[in-house]
C-alpha positions in Angstrom: -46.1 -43.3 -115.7 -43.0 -43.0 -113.9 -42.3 -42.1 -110.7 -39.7 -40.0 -109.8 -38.0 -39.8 -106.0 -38.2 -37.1 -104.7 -34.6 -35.7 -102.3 -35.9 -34.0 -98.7 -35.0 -30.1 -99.0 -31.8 -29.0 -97.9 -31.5 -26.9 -95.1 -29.3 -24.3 -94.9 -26.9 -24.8 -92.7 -26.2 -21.8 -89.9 -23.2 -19.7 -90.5 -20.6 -20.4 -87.7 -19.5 -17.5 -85.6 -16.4 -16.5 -86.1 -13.9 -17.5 -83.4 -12.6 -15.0 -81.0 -9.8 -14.9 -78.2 -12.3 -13.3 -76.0 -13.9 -15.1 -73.2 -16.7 -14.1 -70.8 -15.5 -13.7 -67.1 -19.3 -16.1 -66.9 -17.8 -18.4 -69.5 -14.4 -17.9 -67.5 -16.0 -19.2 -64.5 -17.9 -22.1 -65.8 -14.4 -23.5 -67.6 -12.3 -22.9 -65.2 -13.9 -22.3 -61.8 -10.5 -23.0 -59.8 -8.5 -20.4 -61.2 -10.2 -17.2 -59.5 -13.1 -18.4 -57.8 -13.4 -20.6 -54.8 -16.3 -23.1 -54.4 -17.9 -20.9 -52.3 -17.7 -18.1 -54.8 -15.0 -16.1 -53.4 -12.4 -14.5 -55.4 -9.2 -16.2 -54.2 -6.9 -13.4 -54.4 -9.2 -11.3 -51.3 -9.8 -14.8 -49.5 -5.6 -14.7 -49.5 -5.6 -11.5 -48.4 -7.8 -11.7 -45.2 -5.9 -14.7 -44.4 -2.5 -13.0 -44.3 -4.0 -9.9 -42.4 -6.2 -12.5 -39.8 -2.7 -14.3 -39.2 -0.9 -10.9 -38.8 -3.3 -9.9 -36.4 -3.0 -13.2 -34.6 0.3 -13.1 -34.2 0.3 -9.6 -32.5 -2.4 -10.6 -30.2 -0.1 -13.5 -29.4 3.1 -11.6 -29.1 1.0 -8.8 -26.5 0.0 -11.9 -24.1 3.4 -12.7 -24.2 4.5 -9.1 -23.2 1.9 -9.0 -20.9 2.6 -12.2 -18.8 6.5 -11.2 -18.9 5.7 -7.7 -18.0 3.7 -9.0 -14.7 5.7 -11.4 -13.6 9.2 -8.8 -13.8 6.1 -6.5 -11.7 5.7 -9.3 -9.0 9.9 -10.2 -8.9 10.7 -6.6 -8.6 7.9 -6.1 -6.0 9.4 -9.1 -4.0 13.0 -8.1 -4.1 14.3 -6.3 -1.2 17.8 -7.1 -1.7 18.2 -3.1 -2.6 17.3 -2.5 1.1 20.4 -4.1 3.3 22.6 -0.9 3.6 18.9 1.4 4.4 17.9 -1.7 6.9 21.6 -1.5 8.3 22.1 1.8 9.6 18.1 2.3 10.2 18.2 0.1 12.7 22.5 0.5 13.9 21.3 2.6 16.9 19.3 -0.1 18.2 21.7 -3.6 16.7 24.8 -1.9 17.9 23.1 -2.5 22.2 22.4 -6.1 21.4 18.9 -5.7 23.0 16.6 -8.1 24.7 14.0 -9.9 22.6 10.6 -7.4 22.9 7.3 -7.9 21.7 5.9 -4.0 21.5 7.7 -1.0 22.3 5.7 -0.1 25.1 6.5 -3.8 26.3 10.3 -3.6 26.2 12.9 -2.2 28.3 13.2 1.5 27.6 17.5 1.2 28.6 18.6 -0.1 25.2 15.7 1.6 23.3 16.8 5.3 25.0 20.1 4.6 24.6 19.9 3.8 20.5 18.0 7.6 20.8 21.0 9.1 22.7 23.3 7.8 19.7 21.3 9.1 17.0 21.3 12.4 18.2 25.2 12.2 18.8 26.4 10.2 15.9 24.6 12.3 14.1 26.3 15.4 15.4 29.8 13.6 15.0 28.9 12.7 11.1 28.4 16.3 10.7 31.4 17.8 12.1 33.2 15.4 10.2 31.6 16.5 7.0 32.5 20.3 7.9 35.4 21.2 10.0 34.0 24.6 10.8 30.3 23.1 11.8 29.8 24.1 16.1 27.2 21.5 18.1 24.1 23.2 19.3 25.1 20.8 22.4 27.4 21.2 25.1 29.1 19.1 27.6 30.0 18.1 31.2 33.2 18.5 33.0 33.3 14.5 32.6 33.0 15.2 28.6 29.6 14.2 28.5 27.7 15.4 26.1 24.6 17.4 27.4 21.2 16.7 24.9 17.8 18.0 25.6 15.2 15.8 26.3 13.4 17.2 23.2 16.2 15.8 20.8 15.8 12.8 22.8 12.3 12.2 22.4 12.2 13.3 18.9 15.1 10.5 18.0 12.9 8.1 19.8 9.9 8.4 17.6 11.9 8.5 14.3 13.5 4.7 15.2 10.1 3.4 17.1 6.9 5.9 15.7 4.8 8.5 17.7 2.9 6.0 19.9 4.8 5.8 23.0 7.1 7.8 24.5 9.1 6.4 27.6 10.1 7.5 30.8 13.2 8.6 31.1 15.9 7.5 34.1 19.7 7.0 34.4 21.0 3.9 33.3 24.7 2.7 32.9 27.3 2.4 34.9 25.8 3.2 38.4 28.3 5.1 40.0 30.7 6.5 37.4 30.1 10.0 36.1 32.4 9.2 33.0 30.0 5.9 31.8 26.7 6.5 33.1 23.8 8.1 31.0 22.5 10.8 33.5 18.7 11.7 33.4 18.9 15.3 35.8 14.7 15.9 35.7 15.0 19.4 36.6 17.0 20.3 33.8 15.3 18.1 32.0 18.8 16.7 29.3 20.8 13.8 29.6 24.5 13.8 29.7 26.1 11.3 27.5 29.5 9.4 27.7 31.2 8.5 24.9 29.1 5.8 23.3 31.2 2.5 21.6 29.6 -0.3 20.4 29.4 -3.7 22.2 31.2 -7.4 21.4 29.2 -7.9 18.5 28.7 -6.6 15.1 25.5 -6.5 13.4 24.9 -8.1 10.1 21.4 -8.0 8.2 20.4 -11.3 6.5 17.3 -11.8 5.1 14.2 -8.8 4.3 10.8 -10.2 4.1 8.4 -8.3 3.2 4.8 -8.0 4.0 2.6 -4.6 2.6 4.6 -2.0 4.6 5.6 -4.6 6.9 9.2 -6.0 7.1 10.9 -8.6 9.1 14.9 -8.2 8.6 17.1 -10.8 10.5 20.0 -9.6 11.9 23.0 -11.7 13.1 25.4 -10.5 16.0 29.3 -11.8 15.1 31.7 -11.5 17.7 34.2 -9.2 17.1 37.1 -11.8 17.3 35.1 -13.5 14.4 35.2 -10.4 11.9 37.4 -10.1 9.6 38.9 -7.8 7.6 39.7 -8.2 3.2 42.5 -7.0 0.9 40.6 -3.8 1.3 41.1 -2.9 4.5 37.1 -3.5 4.7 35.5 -5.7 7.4 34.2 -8.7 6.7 30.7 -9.6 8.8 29.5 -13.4 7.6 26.0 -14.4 8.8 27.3 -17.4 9.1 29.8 -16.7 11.7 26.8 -15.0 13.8 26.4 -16.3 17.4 23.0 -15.4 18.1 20.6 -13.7 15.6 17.4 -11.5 15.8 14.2 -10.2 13.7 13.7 -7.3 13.5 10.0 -6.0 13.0 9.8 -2.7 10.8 7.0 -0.8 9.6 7.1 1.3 6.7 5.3 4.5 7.6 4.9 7.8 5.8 7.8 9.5 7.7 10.0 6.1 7.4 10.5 3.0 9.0 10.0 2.3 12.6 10.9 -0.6 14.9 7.7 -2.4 16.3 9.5 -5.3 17.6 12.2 -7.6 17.8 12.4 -11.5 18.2 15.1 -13.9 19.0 16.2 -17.3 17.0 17.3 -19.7 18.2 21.0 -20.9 16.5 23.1 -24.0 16.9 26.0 -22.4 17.0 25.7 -20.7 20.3 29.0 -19.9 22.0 
């Protein structure tokens, strides 16, 4: 008998899905993991986004250092700068510069003639200024038959603590020119006033130089130029120059709450003595 081979059963084979254009954001990933996804599983468009706003911030915080640093150190140069303070330094201490005085280390320590005397002209100059200001303006003070002008002790003292402060207060005396009713500064006790010449200022000019300044505490040199070394511009204006100064001086000044007050004054020594 003959035998016949047998063929192995077909299988079936499995339909094939039908193709699609969708895709799976899992079988997105797995293809193509660079396009939206880092390797760290970030999306790559928010990783962008806190970059940008981490360098934004950055750059402000760098930018408000920047502003800060400026800021402070403008603080510091305009807290050093006392060039706004030559004209107040000038005619704060003109009564005084105009007398040339000695060298003194404390106003109890000095001699009270020049010190008195820089009083005396506040309280006149200051009645000149305002009669020029108002023609029609009458002086609370008198004068002499020498056409001095007669000031209460009072105003005296008063001027006195406004250029050198409340702590001392001197005793007062004639000074001058011994002899002459028409020069000397007359102290009468009794009455207690002074009577006071016409005051004019020395050889010198005063010139302020350099303001140094220390808390509330100032040292301003002022130079003394002879009067034959002044000049004058196309102005009309005089010309003072430091540089021409025969002698100069500093000035100790305090800053208080009712102003500034002399505490002392120093000489330097200059080469160009004459």
């Amino acid at each position: 008998m003959a035998w016949i081979k047998r063929s192995a059963p077909l299988t079936p084979q499995a339909e094939e899905a039908p193709k699609t254009d969708e895709v799976t954001a899992s079988e997105e990933a797995t293809e193509h993991p660079s396009r939206r996804f880092s390797k760290r599983g970030v999306r790559r468009g928010r990783y962008a986004a806190n970059a940008a706003i981490g360098l934004f911030v950055l750059v402000f915080a760098v930018i408000g250092v920047i502003s800060t640093v400026v800021g402070g150190f403008r603080m510091v140069q305009k807290m050093r700068d006392t060039s706004h303070l030559t004209d107040e330094m000038y005619y704060t201490l003109l009564p005084l510069t105009q007398y040339t005085p000695a060298a003194f280390e404390s106003v109890e320590k000095a001699d009270q003639a020049p010190l008195i005397q820089a009083a005396l002209y506040a309280v006149t100059n200051r009645e000149w200024i305002r009669q020029q200001q108002d023609v029609n303006y009458v002086s609370p003070y008198t004068t002499d038959d020498f056409g001095r002008t007669i000031v209460p002790i009072e105003a005296v003292t008063e001027a006195y603590h406004t250029l050198f402060g409340d702590d001392f207060t001197p005793t007062y005396a004639t000074f001058g020119v011994e002899g002459d009713s028409y020069f000397s500064f007359e102290y009468e006790e009794e009455k207690q006033h002074y009577h006071v010449p016409q005051q004019s200022s020395g050889a010198f000019e005063p010139v302020i130089g350099t303001i140094q300044r220390a808390g509330d505490t100032y040292t301003v040199q002022v130079g003394y130029v002879h009067l034959q070394d002044v000049t004058v511009d196309d102005h009309g204006n005089k010309v003072v120059d430091m540089e021409k100064a025969t002698y100069r001086q500093y000035y100790t000044v305090e800053d208080t709450e009712d102003g500034y007050v002399i505490r002392a004054v120093t000489d330097e020594a200059t080469d160009n003595k004459k």
